[in-house]
N, C-alpha and C positions, 0 to 999 in steps of 0.2 A: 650283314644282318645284325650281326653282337653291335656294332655302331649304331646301329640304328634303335634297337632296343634298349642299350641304355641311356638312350635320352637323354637330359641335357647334365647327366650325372658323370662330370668332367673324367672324376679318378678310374672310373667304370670303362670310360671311353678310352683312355689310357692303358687299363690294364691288358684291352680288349686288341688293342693295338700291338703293344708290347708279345704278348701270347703269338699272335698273328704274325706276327716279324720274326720271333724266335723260332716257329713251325717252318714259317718257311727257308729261313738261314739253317735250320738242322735239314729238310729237304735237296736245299741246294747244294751244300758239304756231303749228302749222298752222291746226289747226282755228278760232282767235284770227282768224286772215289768214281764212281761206276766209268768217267770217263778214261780215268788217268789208268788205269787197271785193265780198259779192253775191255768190259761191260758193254759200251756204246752202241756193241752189238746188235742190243735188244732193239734199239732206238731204231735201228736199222731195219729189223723187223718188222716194225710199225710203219716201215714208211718215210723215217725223219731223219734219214739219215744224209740228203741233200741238203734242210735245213741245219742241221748240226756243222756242216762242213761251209757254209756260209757264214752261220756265229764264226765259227775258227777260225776265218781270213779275217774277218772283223777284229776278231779279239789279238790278231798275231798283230794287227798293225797297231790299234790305239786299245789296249785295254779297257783303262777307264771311262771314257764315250761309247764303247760297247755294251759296256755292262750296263751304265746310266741309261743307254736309249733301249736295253731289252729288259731292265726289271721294272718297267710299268705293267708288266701283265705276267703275273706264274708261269705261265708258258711258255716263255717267248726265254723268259730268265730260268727254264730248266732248262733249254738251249744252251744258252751259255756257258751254266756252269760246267754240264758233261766236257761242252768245247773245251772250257778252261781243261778240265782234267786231259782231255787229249794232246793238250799243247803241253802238257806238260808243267803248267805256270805253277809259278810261286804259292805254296799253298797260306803263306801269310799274305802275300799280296791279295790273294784269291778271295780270300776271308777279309781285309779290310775293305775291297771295292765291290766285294756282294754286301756286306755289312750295311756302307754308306749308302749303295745304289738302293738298295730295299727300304733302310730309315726314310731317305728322301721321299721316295715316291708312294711308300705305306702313310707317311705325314701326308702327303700331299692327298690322296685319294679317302685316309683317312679325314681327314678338314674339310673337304666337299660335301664327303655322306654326310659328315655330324651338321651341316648346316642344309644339307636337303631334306635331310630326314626323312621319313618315310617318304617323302618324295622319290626320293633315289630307286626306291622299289617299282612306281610307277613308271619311271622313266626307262627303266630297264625291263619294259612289259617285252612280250613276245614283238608284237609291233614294231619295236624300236631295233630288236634282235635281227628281223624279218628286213628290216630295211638297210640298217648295213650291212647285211650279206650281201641284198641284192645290189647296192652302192660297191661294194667289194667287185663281185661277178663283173659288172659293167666298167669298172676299171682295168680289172684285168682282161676283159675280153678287148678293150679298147688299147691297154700295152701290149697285147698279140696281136694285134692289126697293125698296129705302129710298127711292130716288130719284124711282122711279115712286109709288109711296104717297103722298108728300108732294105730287107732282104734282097726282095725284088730288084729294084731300083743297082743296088748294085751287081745283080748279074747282070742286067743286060749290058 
């Protein structure tokens, strides 16, 4: 929304980005701590403690391509990071491939809005929300049919 409000006022769009990348690099270096420390806990609590232990195998085998394929979305890349802290990883390594993975794809997602422009609001209406859940739903209800199929098939 800051992209989008400051209109086509470059340094504005910049600085809006820059803030946005820093917020979320100081979020991620918590969540770094909260893993490496036994916090993860909480995560556990909520529920997300399956998804954290899949970032993990991710991140134990190729860091870098884990990190680049889960910080296109805040969520997906506070995953990560706690994983990182669990495995223990480098915490300079940890910080230049959240640094990179986050620049990349806040460029990247920042450069679309600025050229959607307030379009980008529309397209993100409930509607569009509404339909890839239900695109989501039907996918996975379609990879547990697969799932169970293949099940099947080899007991008998």
């Amino acid at each position: 929304v800051g992209v989008i409000l400051a209109g086509t006022n470059v340094p504005l769009v910049l600085l809006n980005g820059l803030i946005i990348s820093l917020g979320l690099l100081l979020a991620y270096i918590i969540n770094y701590f909260i893993g490496y420390y036994g916090w993860y806990k909480l995560f556990v609590q909520f529920g997300l403690g399956e998804s954290v232990i899949k970032v993990q195998n991710k991140l134990a085998k190729n860091s870098w391509s884990a990190f680049f394929l889960t910080y296109w979305h805040p969520s997906t890349a506070a995953l990560s990071s706690t994983a990182a802290g669990l495995l223990k990883l480098n915490f300079a390594k940890f910080f230049v491939n959240s640094a990179l993975a986050l620049l990349i794809w806040n460029a990247f997602w920042g450069t679309l809005i600025y050229y959607l422009g307030s379009k980008a609001l529309s397209i993100a209406s409930f509607k569009f929300v509404f339909v890839v859940i239900l695109l989501w739903i039907f996918f996975k209800l379609l990879y547990i049919h697969r799932s169970q199929r293949g099940l099947n098939s080899k007991i008998k």
